[in-house]
C-alpha positions as CSV (number, residue, x, y, z in Angstrom):
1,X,0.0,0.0,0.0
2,X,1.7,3.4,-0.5
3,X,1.4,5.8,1.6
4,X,1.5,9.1,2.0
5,X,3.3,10.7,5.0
6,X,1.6,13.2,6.5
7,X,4.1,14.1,9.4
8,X,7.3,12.7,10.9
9,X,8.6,15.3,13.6
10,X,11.5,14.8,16.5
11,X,10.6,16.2,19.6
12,X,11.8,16.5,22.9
13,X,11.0,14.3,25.9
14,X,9.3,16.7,28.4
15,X,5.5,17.0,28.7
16,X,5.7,20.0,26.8
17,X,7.2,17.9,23.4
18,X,4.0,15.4,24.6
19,X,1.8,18.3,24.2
20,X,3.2,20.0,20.6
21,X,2.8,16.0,19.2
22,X,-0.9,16.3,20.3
23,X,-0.9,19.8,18.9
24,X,0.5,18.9,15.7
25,X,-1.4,15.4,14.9
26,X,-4.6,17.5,15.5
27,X,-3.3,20.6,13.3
28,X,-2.4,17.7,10.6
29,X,-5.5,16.0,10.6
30,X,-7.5,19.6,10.9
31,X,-5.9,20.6,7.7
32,X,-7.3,17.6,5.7
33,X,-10.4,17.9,7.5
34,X,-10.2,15.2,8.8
35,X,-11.9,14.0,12.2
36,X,-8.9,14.8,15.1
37,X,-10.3,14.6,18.2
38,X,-9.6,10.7,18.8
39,X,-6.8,10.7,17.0
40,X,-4.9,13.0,19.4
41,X,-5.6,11.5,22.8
42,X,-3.9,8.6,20.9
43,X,-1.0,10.9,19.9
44,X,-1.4,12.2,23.4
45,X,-1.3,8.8,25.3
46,X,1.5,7.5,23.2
47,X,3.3,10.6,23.1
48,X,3.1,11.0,27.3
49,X,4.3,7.2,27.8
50,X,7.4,7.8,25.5
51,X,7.9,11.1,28.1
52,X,7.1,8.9,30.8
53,X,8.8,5.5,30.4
54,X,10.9,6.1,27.1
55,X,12.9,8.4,28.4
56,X,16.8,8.9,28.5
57,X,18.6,12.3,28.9
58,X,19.8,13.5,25.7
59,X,17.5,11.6,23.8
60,X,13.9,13.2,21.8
61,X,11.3,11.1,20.9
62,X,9.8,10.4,17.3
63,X,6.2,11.0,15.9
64,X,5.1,10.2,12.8
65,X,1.5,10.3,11.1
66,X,1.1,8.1,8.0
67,X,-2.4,8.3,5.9
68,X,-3.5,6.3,3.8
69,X,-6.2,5.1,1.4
70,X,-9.3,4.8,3.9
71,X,-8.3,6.9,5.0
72,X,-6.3,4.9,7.9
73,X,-4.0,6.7,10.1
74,X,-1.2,5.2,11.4
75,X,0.6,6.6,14.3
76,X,4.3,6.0,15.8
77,X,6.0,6.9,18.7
78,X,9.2,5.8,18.6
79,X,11.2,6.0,21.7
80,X,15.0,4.7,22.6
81,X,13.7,2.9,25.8
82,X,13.4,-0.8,24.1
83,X,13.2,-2.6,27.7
84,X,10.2,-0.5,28.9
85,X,7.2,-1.4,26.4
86,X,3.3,-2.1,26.5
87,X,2.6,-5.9,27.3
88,X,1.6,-7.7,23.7
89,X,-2.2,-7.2,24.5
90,X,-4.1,-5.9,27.1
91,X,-5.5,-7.5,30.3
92,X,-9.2,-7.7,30.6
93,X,-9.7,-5.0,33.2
94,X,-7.9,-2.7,31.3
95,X,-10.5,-2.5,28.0
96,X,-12.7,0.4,29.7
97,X,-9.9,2.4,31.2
98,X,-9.9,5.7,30.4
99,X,-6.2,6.3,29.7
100,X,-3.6,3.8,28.6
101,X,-3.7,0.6,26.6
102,X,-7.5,0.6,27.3
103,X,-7.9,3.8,25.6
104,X,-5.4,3.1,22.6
105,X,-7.4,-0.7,22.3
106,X,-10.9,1.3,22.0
107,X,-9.9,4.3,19.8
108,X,-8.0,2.4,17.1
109,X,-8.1,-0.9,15.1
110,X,-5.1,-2.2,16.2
111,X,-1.9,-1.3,17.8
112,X,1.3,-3.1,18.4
113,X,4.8,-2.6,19.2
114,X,8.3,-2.7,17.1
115,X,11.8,-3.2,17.9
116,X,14.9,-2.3,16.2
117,X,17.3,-1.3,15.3
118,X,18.5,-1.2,19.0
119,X,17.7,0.5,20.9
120,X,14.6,2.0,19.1
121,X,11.4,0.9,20.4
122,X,7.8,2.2,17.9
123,X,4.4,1.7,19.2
124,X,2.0,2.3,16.6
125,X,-1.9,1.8,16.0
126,X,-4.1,2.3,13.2
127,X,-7.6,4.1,13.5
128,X,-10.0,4.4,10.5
129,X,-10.8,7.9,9.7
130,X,-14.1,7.0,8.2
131,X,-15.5,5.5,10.7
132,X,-19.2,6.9,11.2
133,X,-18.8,9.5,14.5
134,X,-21.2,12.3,15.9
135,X,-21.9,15.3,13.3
136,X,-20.2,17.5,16.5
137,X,-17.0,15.1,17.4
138,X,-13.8,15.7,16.4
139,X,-13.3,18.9,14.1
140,X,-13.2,21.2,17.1
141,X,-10.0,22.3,18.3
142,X,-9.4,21.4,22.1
143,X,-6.0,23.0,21.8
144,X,-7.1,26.2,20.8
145,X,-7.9,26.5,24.9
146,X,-4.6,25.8,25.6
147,X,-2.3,27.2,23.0
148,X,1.0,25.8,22.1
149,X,3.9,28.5,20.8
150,X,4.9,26.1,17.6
151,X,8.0,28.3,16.6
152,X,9.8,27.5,19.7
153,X,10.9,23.7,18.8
């Protein structure tokens, strides 16, 4: 399938790179007029675990958006924290959380991890834009109420 990539951007691991991959997955998808809004707390809980548990000093994390035909989004956050990654699937109990592998599970298709080369570690999932949602969900900007400087990076 080729694909066409929307976005691949290095950022830094602090909260405040989590937050500019949020702000840019929603300005991507926004642009194409595409629906965002489930898209980013993907972005965001990805992005925040690569802050979280990816992190080493000196290093930045990855994002990258890939759409295509579908349209299906594929997002990665690559981190260089191989031994700290998501479990293979997730337990039970986790399927209605509201944050974390629960949340990823019900927002996208599917979702998986990749290693390599070493010490790279990707987590990705795959949500279908075209999926039928509400006429007033996802092509409001929810970072408009907390602005982002984007020339700072």
């Amino acid at each position: 399938m080729n694909q066409e990539i929307s976005l691949v951007a290095t950022l830094p691991s602090t909260p405040r790179g989590a937050r500019a991959a949020r702000a840019l997955t929603v300005a991507q998808l926004a642009e194409r007029e595409l629906p965002f809004e489930d898209a980013a707390q993907v972005v965001a809980e990805l992005a925040a675990n690569a802050v979280t548990h990816g992190r080493v000093r000196g290093r930045d994390f990855r994002l990258a958006l890939r759409l295509a035909p579908g349209p299906t989004l594929r997002i990665e956050v690559s981190d260089t924290r191989r031994e700290f990654g998501p479990p293979a699937a997730p337990a039970a109990a986790d399927a209605e959380a509201e944050s974390g592998r629960g949340l990823v599970s019900a927002l996208a298709m599917r979702w998986g991890t990749d290693h390599g080369p070493a010490p790279l570690k990707t987590v990705w999932a795959e949500m279908d834009l075209a999926s039928p949602i509400s006429p007033d969900r996802g092509f409001r900007d929810p970072v408009d109420r907390y602005p982002a400087p984007h020339d700072t990076y």
